[in-house]
C-alpha positions as CSV (number, residue, x, y, z in Angstrom):
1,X,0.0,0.0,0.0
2,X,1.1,3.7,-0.8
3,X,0.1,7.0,0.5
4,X,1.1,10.0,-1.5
5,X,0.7,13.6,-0.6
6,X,1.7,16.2,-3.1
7,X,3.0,18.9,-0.5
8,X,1.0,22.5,-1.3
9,X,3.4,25.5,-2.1
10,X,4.5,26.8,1.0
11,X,4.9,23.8,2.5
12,X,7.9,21.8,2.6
13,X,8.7,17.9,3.9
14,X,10.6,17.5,7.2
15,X,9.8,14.0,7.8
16,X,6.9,11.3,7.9
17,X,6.3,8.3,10.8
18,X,3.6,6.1,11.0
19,X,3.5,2.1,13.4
20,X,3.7,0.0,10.1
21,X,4.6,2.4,7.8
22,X,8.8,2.6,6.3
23,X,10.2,5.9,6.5
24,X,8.4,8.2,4.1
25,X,10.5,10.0,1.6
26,X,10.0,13.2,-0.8
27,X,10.8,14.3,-4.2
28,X,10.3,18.0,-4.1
29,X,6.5,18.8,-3.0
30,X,5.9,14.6,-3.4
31,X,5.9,12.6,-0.4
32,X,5.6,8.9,-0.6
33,X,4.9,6.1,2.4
34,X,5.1,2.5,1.5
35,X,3.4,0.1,4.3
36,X,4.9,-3.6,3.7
37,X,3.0,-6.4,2.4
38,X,4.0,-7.8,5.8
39,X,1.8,-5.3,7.7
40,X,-1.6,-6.8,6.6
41,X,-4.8,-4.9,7.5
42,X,-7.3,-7.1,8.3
43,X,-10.5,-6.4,5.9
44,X,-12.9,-3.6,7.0
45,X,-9.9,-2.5,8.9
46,X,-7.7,0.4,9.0
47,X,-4.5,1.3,8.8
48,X,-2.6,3.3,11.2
49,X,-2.0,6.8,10.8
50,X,1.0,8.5,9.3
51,X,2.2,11.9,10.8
52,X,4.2,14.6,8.3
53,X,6.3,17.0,9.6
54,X,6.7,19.9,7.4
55,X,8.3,23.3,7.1
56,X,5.4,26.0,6.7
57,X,7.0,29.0,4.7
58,X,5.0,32.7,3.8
59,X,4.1,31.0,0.8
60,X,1.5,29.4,3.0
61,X,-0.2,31.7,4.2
62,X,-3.8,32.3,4.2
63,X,-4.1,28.8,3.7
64,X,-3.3,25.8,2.6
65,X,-5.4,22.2,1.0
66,X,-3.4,19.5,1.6
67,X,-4.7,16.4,-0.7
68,X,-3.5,12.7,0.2
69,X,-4.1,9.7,-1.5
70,X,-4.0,5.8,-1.1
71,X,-3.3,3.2,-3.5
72,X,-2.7,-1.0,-3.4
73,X,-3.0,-3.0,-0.9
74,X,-5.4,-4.9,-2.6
75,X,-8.8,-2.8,-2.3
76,X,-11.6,-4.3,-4.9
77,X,-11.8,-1.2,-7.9
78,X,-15.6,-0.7,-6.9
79,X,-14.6,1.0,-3.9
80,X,-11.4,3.2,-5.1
81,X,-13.9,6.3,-5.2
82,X,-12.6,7.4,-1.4
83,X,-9.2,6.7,-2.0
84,X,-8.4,10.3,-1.7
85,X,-8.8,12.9,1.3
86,X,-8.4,16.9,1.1
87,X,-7.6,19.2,4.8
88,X,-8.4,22.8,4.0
89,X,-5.8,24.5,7.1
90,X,-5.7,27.7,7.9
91,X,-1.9,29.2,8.2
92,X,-1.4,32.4,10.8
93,X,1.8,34.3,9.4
94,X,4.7,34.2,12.8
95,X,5.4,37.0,14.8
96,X,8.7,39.3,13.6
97,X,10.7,40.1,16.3
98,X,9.5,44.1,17.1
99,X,12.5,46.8,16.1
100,X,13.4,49.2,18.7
101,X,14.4,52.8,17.2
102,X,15.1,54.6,20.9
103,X,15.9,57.5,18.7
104,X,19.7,58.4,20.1
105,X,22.5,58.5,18.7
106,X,24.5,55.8,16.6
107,X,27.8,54.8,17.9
108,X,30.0,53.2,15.2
């Protein structure tokens, strides 16, 4: 089974863990995790989750959809239709640290 998330501009991979789940890796803005054929998941079951860590630059800000999707792992083709999920996320730009002019004199 394989997840792939196409990372949104402004938004870049740091790293991806999941129980199960080898080390996801990226290609630019696409991440890939393989889960082994070992792993089984049992039918009507799920598998466990997978958590990205990424790098949120101004790019990203308002906001972000971040679309995921699944394939393999031997699902039936009639019921590929949910293989995908979108997260609209809202992205609040960081503080800047404030500038202090006291107005005095420059010493150089």
């Amino acid at each position: 089974m394989t997840v792939t998330d196409v990372l949104p501009t402004g938004l870049g991979f740091v790293s991806g863990t999941g129980t199960g789940w080898n080390a996801c890796t990226a290609a630019a803005q696409t991440v890939t995790c393989v889960r082994p054929s070992a792993n089984v998941i049992a039918a009507a079951g799920s598998a466990p989750a997978i958590a990205l860590t990424v790098s949120v630059a101004a790019a990203a800000v308002p906001s972000v959809t971040n679309t995921a999707s699944v394939a393999g792992g031997g699902e039936p083709a009639a019921n590929n239709g949910n293989n995908s999920d979108s997260d609209p996320t809202t992205v609040i730009a960081g503080n800047v640290a404030p500038l202090v002019d006291a107005g005095g004199p420059v010493h150089r």
